[in-house]
N, C-alpha and C positions, 0 to 999 in steps of 0.2 A: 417499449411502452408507447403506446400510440390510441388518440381517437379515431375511432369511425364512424358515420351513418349507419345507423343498422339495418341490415338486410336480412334476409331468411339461413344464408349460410353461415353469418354470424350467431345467429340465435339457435342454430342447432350446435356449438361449439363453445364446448365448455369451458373451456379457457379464458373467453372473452367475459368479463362484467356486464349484462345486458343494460343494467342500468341504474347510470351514476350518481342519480338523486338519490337512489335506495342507498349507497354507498356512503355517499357524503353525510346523510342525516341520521347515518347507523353508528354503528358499534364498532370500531376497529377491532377485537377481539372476536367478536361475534363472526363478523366477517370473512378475518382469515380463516379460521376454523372450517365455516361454510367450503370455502373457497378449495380449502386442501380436502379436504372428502370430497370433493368433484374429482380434485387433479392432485390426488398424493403422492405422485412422483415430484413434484417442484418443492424449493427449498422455504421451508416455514419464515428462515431469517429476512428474506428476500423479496417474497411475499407479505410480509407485514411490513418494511420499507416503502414497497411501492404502493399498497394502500392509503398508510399514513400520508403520502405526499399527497396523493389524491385528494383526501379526505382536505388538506390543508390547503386546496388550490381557492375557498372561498376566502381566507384570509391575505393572499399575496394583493399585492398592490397593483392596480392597474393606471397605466398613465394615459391623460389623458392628452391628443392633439384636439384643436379647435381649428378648422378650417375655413377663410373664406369663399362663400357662393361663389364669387367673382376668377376663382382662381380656373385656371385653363386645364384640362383631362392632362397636359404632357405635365405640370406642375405640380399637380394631384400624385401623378405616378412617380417622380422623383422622388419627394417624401415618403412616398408607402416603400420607395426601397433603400432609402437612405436610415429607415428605420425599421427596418428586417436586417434582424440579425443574420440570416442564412441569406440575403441577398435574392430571394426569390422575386422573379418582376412578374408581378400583377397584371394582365390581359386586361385588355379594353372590358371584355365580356364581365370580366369579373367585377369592374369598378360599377357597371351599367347593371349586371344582378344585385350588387349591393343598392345600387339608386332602387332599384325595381322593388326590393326588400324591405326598406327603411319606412315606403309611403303605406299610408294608409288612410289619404283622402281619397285617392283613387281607384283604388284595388289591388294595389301594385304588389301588397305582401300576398294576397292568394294567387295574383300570374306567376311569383317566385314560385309559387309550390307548383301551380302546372307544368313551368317549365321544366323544374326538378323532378317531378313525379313522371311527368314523361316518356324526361330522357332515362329513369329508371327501370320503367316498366317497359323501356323498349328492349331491355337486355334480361330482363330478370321479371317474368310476365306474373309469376308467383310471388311479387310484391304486393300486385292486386287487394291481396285479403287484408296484408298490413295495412293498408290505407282505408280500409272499410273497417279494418278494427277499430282502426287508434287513429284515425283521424276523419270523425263523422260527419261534419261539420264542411270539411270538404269532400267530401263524398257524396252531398246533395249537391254539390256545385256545376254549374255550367261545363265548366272545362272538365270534370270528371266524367261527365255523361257522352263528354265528347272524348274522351280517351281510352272508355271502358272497355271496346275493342281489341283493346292490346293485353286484354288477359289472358287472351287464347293462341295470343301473334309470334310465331316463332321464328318470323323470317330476319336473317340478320345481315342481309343486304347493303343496309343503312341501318347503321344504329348512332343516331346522332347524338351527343354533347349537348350542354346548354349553351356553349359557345356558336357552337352549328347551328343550334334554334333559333336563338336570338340572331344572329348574324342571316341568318334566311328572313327570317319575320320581317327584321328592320327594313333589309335594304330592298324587300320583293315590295314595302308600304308604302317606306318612307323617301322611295327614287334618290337614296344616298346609299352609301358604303363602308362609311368610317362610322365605326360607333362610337370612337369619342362625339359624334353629332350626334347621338341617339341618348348620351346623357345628358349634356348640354339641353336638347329638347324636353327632357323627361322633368329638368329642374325649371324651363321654362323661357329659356333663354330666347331672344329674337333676334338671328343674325342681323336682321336690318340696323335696326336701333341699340344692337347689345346693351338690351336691358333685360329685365327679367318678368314674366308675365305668367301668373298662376291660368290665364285662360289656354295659352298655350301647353303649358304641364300639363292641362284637364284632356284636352285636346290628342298630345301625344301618348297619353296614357290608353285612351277610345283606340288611338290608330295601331300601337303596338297588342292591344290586348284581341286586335282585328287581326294583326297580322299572325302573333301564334294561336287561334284559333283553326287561320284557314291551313297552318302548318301541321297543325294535330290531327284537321280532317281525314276521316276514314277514306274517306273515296281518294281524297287529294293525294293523300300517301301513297296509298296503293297503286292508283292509274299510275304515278311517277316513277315508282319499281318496274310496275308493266313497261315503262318507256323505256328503259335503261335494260330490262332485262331481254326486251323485244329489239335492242343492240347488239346482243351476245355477252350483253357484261353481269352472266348468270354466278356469281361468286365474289364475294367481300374481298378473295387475293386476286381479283383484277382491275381491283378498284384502289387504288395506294392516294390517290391525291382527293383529300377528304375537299378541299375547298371548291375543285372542279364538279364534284359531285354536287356540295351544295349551291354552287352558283345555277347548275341544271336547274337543282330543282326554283329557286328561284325566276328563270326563267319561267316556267311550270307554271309559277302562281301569278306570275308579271303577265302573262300569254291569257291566261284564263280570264286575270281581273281586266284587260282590255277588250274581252271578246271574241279572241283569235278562234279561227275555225279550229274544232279539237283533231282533226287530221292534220291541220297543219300544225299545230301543235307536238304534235307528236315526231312530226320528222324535224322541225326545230330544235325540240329540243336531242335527240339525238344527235345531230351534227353538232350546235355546241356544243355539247357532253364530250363528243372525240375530237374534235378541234382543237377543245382546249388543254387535251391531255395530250395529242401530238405535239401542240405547241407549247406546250408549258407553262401557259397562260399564266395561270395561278400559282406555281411553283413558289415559294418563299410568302414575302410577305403580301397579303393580297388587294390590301385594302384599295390602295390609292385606283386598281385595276375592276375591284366590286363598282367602287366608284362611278368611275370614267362609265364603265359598260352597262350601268341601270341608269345612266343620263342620257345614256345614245337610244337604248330601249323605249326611254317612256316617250322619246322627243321624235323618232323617225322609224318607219315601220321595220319589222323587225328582219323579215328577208332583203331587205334596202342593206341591212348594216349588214349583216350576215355576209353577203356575197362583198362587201366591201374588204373584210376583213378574210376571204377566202381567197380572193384577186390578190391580197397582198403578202399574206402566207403560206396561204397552199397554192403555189405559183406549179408551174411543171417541174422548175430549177428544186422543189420541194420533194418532190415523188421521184425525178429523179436521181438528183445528186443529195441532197441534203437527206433525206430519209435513210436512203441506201448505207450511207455514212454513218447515220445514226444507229443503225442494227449492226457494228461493228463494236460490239460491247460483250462481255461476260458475265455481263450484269443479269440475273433471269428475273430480277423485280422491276425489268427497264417498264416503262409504261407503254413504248414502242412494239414491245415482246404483248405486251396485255390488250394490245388492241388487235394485231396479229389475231391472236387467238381467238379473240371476240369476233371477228371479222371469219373464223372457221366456225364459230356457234352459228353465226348467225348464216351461214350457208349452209349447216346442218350436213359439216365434211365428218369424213371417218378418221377417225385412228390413221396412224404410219401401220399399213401391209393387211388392216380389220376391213374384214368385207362387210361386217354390223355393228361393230362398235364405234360408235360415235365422239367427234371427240368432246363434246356436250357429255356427254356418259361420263368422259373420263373427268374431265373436271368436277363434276359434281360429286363425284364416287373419289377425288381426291386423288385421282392417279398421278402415275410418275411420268416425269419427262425424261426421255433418252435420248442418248446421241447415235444420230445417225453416221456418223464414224466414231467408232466405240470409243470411248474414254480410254478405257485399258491399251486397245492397240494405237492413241497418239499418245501415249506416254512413253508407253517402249518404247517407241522412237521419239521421242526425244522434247515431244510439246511440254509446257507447262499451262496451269492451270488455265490463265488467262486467253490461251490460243481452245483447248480440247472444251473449254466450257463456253466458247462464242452463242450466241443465242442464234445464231445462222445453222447451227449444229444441233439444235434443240429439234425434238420432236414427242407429242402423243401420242404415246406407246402402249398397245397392252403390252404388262411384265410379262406373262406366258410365250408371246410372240419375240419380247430381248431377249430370254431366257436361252432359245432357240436360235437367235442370230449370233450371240455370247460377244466374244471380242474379233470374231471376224472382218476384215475388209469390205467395204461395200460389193464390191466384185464377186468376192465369197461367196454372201450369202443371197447376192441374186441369181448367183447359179444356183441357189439351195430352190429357190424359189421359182426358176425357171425352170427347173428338173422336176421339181412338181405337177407342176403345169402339164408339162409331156409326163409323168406317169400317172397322173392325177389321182396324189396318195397325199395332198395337204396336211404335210407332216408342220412346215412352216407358220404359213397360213393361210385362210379361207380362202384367198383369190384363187382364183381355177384358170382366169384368161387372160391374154394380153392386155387385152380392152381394160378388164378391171384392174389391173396393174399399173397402165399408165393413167388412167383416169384417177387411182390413188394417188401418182407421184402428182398428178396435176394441180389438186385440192389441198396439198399438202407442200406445196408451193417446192419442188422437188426436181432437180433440170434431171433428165434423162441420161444424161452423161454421168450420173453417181452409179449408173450399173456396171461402168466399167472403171470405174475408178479406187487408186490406190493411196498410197499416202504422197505418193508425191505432189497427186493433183489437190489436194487438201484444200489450199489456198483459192486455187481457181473456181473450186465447190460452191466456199464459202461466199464469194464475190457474187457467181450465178445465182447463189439461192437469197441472197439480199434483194436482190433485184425484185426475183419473182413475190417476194414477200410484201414488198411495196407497191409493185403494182396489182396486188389483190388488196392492199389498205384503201389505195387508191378506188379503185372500183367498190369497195366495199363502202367506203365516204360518199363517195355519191351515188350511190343506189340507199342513203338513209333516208 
């Protein structure tokens, strides 16, 4: 037994109660009745149990806390989980939606539904009509006219949270990063004086309901995708660190509201976008880091900071020893593997052995990755998972062309492929020539040595082809 928001897959499913006022003010008998002629398989005793409770939730006791204004967001949050039974801890986002929800001097309860409706309609674009049904009132509203867009938008590239909204809005406006400051501002607070001042509330209300505006904007959104997508990062599974994505776009809107040339805009924000997923930037908790880096933004120009923070990271000791080291993993959701990759979209390389298929093809069409020394033949002998699954062993593959190579040795099957060649019967694949064969192993980051290579050399493979892998991230980073 569970609530939920209602959505359109709800409402086609009959199982669900669509709605619980009808419920509560009805008939328990009537009810169940209704209820089992939908779904007569379920047990009638069972089923009038869990309505009755239902029906009974307007009599249960609600306790009340009284909190004071005065109390600090880390104080706030102790309480709210010292008094949750299940111990769930409550997000900054969440305490600052509820601030945002509660007001209604400033508009704060209709930015709650923008934000909400939003992030709804950014996954579920056939919510549209529900909000023009049954909710009219905002539907003549500002933010509606500005979101309408997304009834037809099926791209899911970014489908951001209201956590992600709000967290964009705030810190791309408000040149902060903690949103416990963003509630603090919303109730009025004045760090100077830690006092409280309704002009400031009014104030921060104006600035936040600026900031998810320019975040909803059609154009805004979009060109932002264009930047990210005109990276190689064409697909939602190459994109794993939701906070790096949202810090771009906030650059994005930090870059625009200063004026920045939009060409230079666009390569900016690309390098921050892979920077900060080389470096992990954002990884865990990110705030004190949102922070720090929209105080450097708004105070010193922004390829100032940029090259400061590239001098000190992406050093050569980075590309060569530290990156190399880091494509020494099993891991195929590494974020190392997904720039990789990005870095072949954005060169517009082929497939492993495809004379046309692209590996932009494959990603988008969801193909598979193979190992360039077959999975099957380093088991026989003797690997386990963690050595035959290295992401140095990864490649995009058409299945028709592994099919064909099956659990062969490297050596194997470029004689398969070299005997082709001379009888030129492309039984393998497309390549017909030298040329185009090594120009594949080249884009495909591929040292020429794997055509003679067995199991023994496995290891040595593995080492060469980190290399080459890095030094095409490399190159691929600064030619953004």
């Amino acid at each position: 037994e569970r609530f939920e928001v209602q959505n359109p897959a709800i409402l086609k499913d009959k199982t669900w109660l669509h709605d619980i006022s009808e419920v509560i003010n009805g008939s328990v008998l009537k009810i169940v009745r209704e209820y089992l002629k939908l779904n007569p398989e379920e047990n009638e005793e069972h089923i009038e149990k869990t309505i009755t409770r239902l029906i009974n939730i307007p009599k249960k006791q609600i306790g009340l806390i009284e909190l004071s204004p005065d109390l600090d967001i880390e104080t706030v949050t102790e309480i709210f989980i010292r008094i949750n039974s299940k111990g769930v801890v409550l997000s900054q986002a969440d305490f600052a939606m509820s601030k945002i929800a509660a007001d209604t001097e400033n508009g704060g309860n209709e930015l709650r539904k923008a934000i909400d409706y939003f992030c709804h309609l950014s996954i579920a674009p056939e919510f549209y009509k529900h909000i023009v049904d049954n909710d009219k009132e905002f539907a003549k509203s500002e933010y509606f006219q500005k979101m309408n867009w997304l009834k037809t938008e099926n791209e899911d590239l970014y489908d951001p949270d209201y956590n992600d909204l709000i967290r964009v809005a705030f810190t791309s406006q408000f040149n902060r990063g903690r949103l416990s400051d963003l509630v603090s501002l919303l109730s009025g607070r004045n760090f100077e004086t830690r006092t409280y001042e309704s002009e400031i509330s009014q104030q921060s209300f104006i600035t936040l309901k600026k900031g998810v505006l320019n975040f909803i904007n059609e154009t805004n959104f979009k060109r932002f995708l264009m930047i990210i997508k005109s990276a190689g990062f064409i697909s939602p599974d190459l994109i794993r660190s939701q906070n790096a994505i949202n810090f771009a776009y906030i650059v994005y809107l930090k870059l625009k509201d200063l004026g920045v040339n939009s060409v230079a805009i666009e390569s900016y924000v690309k390098r921050w976008f892979v920077y900060s997923v080389l470096t992990g930037r954002y990884s865990g908790s990110p705030e004190s880091l949102f922070d720090f880096d929209i105080k450097q933004i708004s105070q010193k120009p922004f390829d100032e900071y940029l090259k400061e923070k590239e001098d000190g990271e992406l050093s050569e000791a980075f590309w060569n020893a530290s990156l190399p080291q880091s494509l020494d993993t099993s891991v195929a959701s590494s974020p190392y593997f997904h720039v990789f990759l990005a870095s072949q979209v954005k060169a517009n390389d082929r497939g492993f052995l495809s004379k046309d298929v692209s590996v932009s093809d494959l990603i988008s069409l969801r193909g598979d990755i193979h190992h360039l020394f077959p999975k099957d033949y380093l088991k026989k002998n003797g690997l386990d998972r963690s050595k035959y699954n290295q992401i140095a062993n990864y490649v995009f593959m058409q299945s028709e062309i592994n099919i064909k190579v099956g659990n062969k040795p490297p050596k194997e099957y470029f004689d398969l492929i070299k005997n082709q060649m001379i009888e030129n019967n492309r039984l393998v694949s497309g390549l017909s020539t030298e040329k185009e064969l090594l120009d594949n192993l080249r884009m495909n980051c591929i040292p020429v040595e794997l055509m003679e290579m067995t199991i023994s050399d496995y290891q040595d493979f593995l080492s060469l082809r980190r290399k080459l892998m890095a030094n095409k991230m490399k190159e691929y980073y600064f030619g953004l």
